[in-house]
NUBAFI-791369 format. One record per residue (C-alpha): x, y, z; residue in three letters; residue number from 1. Coordinates in steps of 0.25 Angstrom, whole numbers, plus 5000, padded with zeros to 4 digits. Layout:
REM NUBAFI-791369
+------+------+------+------+------+
|   xx |   yy |   zz | resn | resi |
+------+------+------+------+------+
|    X |    Y |    Z |  ALA |  NUM |
...
+------+------+------+------+------+
REM end
This chain:
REM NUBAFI-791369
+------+------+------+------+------+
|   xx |   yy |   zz | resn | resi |
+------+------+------+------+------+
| 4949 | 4936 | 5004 |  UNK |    1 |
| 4950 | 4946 | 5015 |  UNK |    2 |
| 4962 | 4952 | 5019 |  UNK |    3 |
| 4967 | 4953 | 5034 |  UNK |    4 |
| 4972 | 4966 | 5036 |  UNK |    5 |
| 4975 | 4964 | 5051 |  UNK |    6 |
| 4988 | 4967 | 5050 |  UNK |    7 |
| 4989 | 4975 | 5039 |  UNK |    8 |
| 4996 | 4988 | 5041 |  UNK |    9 |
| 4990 | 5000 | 5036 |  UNK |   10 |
| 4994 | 5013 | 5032 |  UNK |   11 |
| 4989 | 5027 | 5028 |  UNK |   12 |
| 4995 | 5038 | 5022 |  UNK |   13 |
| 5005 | 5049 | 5031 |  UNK |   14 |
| 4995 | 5059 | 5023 |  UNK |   15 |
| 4986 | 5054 | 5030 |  UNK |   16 |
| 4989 | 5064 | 5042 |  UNK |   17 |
| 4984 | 5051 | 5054 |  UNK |   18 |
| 4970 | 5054 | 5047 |  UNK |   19 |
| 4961 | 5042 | 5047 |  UNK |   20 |
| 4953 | 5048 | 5035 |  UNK |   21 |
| 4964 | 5038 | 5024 |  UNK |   22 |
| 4964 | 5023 | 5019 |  UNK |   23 |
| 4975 | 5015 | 5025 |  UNK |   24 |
| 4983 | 5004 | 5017 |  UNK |   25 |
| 4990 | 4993 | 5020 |  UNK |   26 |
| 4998 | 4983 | 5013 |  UNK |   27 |
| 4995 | 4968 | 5012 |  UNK |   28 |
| 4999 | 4955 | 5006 |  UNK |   29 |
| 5002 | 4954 | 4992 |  UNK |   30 |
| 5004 | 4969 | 4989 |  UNK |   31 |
| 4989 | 4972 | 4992 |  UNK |   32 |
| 4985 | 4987 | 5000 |  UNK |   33 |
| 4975 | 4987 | 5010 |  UNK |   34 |
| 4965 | 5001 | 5011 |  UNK |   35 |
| 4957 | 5005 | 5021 |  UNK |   36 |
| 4951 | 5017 | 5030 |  UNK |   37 |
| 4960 | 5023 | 5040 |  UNK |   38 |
| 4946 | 5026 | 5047 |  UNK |   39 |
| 4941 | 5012 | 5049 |  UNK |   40 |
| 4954 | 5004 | 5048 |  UNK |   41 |
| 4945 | 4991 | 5053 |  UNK |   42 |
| 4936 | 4993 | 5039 |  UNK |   43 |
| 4937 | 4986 | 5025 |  UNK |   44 |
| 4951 | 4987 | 5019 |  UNK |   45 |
| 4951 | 4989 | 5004 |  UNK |   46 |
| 4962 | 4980 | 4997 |  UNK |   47 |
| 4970 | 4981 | 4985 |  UNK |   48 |
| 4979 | 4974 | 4976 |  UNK |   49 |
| 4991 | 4978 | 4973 |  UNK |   50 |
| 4989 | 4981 | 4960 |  UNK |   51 |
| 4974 | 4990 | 4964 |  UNK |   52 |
| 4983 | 4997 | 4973 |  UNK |   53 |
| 4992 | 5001 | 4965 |  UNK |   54 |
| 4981 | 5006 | 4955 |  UNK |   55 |
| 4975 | 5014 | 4965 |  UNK |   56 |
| 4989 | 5021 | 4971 |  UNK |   57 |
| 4992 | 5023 | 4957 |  UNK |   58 |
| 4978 | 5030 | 4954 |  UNK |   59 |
| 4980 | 5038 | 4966 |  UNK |   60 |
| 4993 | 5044 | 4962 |  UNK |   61 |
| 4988 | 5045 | 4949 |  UNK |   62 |
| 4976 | 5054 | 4955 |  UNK |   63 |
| 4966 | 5045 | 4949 |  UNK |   64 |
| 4956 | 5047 | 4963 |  UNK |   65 |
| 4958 | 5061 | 4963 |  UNK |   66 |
| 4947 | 5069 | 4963 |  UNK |   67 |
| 4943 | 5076 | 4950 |  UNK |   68 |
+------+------+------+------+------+
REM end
């Protein structure tokens, strides 16, 4: 299945300072996130579950991707 992300409103961080070197999400139907490069916002899309999203917000807050 391939998600039309046409009218999908996407979002970065404020962090982000108007940078275009972030990911983007947006929310879709069904509670899933949709991921994607704020450089080439015309590119693939990663998406996630609601369950994989919230494992991977709760191993960032967790610092499980911190560098060692």
């Amino acid at each position: 299945m391939t998600d039309d992300l046409t009218n999908a409103v996407w979002r970065k961080s404020t962090r982000s300072n108007n940078s275009n070197n972030c990911v983007e999400v947006a929310d879709l139907d069904g509670g899933r996130v949709a991921v994607r490069d704020s450089k080439n916002p015309a590119g693939p899309a990663l998406i996630f579950t609601p369950s994989e999203w919230d494992a991977f917000i709760a191993g960032a807050k967790d610092g499980e991707f911190d560098p060692a």
